[in-house]
C-alpha positions as CSV (number, residue, x, y, z in Angstrom):
1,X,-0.4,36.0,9.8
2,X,-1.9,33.0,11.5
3,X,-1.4,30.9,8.1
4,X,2.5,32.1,8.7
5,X,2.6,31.5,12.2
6,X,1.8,27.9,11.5
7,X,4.1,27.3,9.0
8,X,6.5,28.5,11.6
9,X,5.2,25.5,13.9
10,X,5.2,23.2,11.5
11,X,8.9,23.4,10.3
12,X,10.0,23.5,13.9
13,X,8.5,20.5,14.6
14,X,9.8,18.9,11.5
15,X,13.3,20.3,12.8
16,X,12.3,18.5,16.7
17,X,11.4,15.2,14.8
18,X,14.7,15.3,12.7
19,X,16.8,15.7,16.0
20,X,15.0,13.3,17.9
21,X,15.2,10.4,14.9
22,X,19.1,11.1,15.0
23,X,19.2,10.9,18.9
24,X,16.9,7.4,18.6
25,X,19.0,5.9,16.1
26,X,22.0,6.6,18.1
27,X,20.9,5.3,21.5
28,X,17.7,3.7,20.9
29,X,14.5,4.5,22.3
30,X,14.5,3.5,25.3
31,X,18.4,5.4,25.8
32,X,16.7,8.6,24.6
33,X,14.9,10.8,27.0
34,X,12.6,13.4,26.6
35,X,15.5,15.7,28.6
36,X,18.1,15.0,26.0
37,X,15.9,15.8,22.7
38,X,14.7,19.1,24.1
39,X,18.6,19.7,24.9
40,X,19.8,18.7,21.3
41,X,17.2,21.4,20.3
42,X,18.0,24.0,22.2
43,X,14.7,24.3,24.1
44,X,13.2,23.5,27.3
45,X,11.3,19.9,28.1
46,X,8.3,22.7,28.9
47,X,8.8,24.2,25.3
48,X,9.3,20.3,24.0
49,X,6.0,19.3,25.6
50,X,4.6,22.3,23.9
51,X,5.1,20.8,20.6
52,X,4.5,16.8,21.4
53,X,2.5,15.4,23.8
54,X,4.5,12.7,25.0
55,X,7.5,10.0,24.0
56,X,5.3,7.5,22.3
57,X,3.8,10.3,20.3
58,X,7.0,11.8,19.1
59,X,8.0,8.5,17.9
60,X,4.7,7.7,16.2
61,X,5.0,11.2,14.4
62,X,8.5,10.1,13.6
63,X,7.7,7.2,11.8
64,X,4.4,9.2,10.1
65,X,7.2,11.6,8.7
66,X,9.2,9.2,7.4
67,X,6.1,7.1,5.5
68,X,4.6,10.4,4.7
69,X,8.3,10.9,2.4
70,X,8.3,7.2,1.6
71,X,4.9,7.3,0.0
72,X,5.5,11.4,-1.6
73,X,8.9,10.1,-3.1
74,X,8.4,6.4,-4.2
75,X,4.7,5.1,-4.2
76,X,3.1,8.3,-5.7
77,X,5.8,8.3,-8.3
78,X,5.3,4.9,-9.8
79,X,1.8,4.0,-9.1
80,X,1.2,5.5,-12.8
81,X,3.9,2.9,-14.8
82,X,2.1,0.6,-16.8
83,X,4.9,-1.8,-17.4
84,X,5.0,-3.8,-13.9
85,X,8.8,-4.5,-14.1
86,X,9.6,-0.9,-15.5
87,X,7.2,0.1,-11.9
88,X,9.0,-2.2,-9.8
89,X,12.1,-1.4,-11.1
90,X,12.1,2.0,-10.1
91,X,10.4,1.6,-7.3
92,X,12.8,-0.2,-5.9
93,X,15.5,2.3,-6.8
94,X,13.7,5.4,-5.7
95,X,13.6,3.3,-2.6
96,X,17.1,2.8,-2.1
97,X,17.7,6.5,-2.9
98,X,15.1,6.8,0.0
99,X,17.3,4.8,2.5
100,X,20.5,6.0,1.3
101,X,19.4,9.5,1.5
102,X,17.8,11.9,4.2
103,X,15.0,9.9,5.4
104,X,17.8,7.1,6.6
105,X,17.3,7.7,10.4
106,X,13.3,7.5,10.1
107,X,13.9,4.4,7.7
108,X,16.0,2.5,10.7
109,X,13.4,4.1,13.6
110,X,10.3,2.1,11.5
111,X,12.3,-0.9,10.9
112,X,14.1,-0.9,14.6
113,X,11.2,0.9,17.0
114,X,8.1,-1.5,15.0
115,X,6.8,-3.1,18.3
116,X,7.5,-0.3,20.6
117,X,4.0,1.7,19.6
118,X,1.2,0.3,21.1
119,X,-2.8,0.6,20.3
120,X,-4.0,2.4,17.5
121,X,-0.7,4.4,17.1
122,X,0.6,0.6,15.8
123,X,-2.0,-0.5,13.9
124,X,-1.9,2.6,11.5
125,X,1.9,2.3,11.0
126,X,1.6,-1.3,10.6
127,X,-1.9,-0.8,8.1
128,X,0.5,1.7,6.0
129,X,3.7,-1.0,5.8
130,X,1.1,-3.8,4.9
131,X,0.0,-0.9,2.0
132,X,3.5,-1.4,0.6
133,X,3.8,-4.8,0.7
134,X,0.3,-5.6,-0.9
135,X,1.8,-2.6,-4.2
136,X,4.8,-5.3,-4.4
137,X,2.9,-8.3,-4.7
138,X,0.8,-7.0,-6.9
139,X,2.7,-5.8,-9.2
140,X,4.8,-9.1,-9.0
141,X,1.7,-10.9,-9.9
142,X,0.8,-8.5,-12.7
143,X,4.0,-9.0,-14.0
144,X,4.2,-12.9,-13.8
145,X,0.2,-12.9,-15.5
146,X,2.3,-10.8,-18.5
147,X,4.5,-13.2,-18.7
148,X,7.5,-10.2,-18.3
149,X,9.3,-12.0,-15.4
150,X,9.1,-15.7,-14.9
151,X,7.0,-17.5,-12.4
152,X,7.5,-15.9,-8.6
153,X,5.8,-16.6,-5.7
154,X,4.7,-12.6,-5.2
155,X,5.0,-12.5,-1.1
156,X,8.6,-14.3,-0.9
157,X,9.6,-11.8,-4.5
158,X,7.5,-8.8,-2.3
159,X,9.9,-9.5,0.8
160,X,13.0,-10.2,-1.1
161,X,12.7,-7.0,-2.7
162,X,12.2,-5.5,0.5
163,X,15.2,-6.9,2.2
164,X,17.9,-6.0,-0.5
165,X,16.8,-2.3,0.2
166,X,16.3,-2.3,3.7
167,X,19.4,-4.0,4.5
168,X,21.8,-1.3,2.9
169,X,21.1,1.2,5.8
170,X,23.8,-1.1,7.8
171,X,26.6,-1.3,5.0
172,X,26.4,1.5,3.0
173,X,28.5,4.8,3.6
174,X,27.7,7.7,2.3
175,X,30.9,8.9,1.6
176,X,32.6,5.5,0.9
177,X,33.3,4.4,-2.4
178,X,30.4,3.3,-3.8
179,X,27.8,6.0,-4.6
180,X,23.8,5.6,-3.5
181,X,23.5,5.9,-7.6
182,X,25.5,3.1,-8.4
183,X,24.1,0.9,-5.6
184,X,20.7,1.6,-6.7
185,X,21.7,0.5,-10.1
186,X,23.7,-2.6,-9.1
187,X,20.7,-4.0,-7.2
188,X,18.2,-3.3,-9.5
189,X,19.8,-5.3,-12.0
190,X,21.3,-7.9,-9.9
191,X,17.4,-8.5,-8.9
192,X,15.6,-7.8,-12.5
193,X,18.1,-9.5,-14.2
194,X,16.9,-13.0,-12.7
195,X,13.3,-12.3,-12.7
196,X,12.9,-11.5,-16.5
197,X,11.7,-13.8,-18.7
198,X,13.8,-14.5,-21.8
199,X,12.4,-13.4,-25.1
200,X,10.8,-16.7,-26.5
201,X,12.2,-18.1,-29.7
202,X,9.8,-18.0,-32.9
203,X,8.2,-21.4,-33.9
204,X,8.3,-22.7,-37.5
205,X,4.6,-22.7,-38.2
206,X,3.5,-26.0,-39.9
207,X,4.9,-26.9,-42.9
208,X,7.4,-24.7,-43.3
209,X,10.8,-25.4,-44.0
210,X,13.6,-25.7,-41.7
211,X,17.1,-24.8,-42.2
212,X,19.6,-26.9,-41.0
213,X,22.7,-25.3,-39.0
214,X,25.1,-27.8,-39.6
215,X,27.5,-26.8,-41.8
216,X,28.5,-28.4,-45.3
217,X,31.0,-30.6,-46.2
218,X,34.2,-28.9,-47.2
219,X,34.4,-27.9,-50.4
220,X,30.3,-27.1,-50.2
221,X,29.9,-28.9,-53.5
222,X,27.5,-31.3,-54.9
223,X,29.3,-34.9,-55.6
């Protein structure tokens, strides 16, 4: 009963943090009051309070919720892939599903609402972004020690990787004529294919013999 009861809570206030990140992207955060997200869910700023304690909180737990699905739905996903390109490689397009898909508005909240949390409340969503960043330099690095993608400086690869995909959030439509499928595959490649190395040619080892390419005289005889 209890066990159910909180369930119940919690999936209400994933439903209060889902109407409020729509409200924030909308207007901002500052342009969103406390009045208008109990209003847009049908409850009273009392019963609103009941569930957060105040502004800065909701918008913290906002931005937890959308890590928290970040880190479920990418990082947890490719940690495991050996291969560093095949890891970044999906990475970045399970990310791009990410932003493309339901977790947009929290997406746009963390990239937009970054230096509006203050204290502690920063520092942890900041420590969790840095996470990220630190999984796509090292893997970068991994993959340049390989020798699978040619040299990269990993921070400037880490944050070019990172700014293809959270750029699309302000030109892709969902129901335009590009799908979030084809984006992601677009980008991957247009990114990958720059980055990896070109299988290296076999060298004659000493000694050996080496056949020329140039063609024969006509007639291929022997005068």
């Amino acid at each position: 009963m209890h066990s159910g009861r909180r369930q119940d809570d919690s999936e209400r206030y994933r439903a209060i943090l889902e109407t409020a990140a729509r409200l924030i992207c909308e207007r901002g955060y500052e342009g969103t009051s406390m009045q208008e997200i109990a209003a847009a869910c049908r409850m009273t700023k009392a019963g609103l309070y009941h569930h957060v304690q105040n502004k800065e909180q909701l918008l913290f737990d906002i931005m937890s919720y959308g890590m928290g699905a970040f880190e479920q739905q990418v990082l947890e996903q490719v940690r495991e892939i050996p291969d560093p390109v095949e890891r970044l490689r999906e990475c970045m397009r399970l990310n791009i599903h990410l932003v493309t898909g339901g977790c947009s508005k929290e997406v746009i909240i963390i990239l937009h609402e970054h230096a509006t949390l203050t204290g502690e409340a920063r520092a942890f969503i900041d420590g969790r972004k840095k996470r990220y960043v630190r999984f796509l330099e090292d893997s970068f690095s991994e993959a340049v020690r390989m020798g699978r993608i040619r040299p990269v400086q990993p921070t400037v690869a880490a944050f070019s990787f990172l700014g293809m995909v959270l750029w699309i959030y302000k030109w892709f439509q969902p129901d335009g004529r590009l799908s979030a499928e084809q984006v992601s595959h677009e980008m991957v490649e247009l990114l990958f294919t720059g980055l990896v190395s070109p299988p290296v040619a076999a060298v004659p080892a000493p000694g050996a013999p080496v056949l020329s390419l140039v063609p024969s005289a006509a007639g291929g005889g022997e005068s």
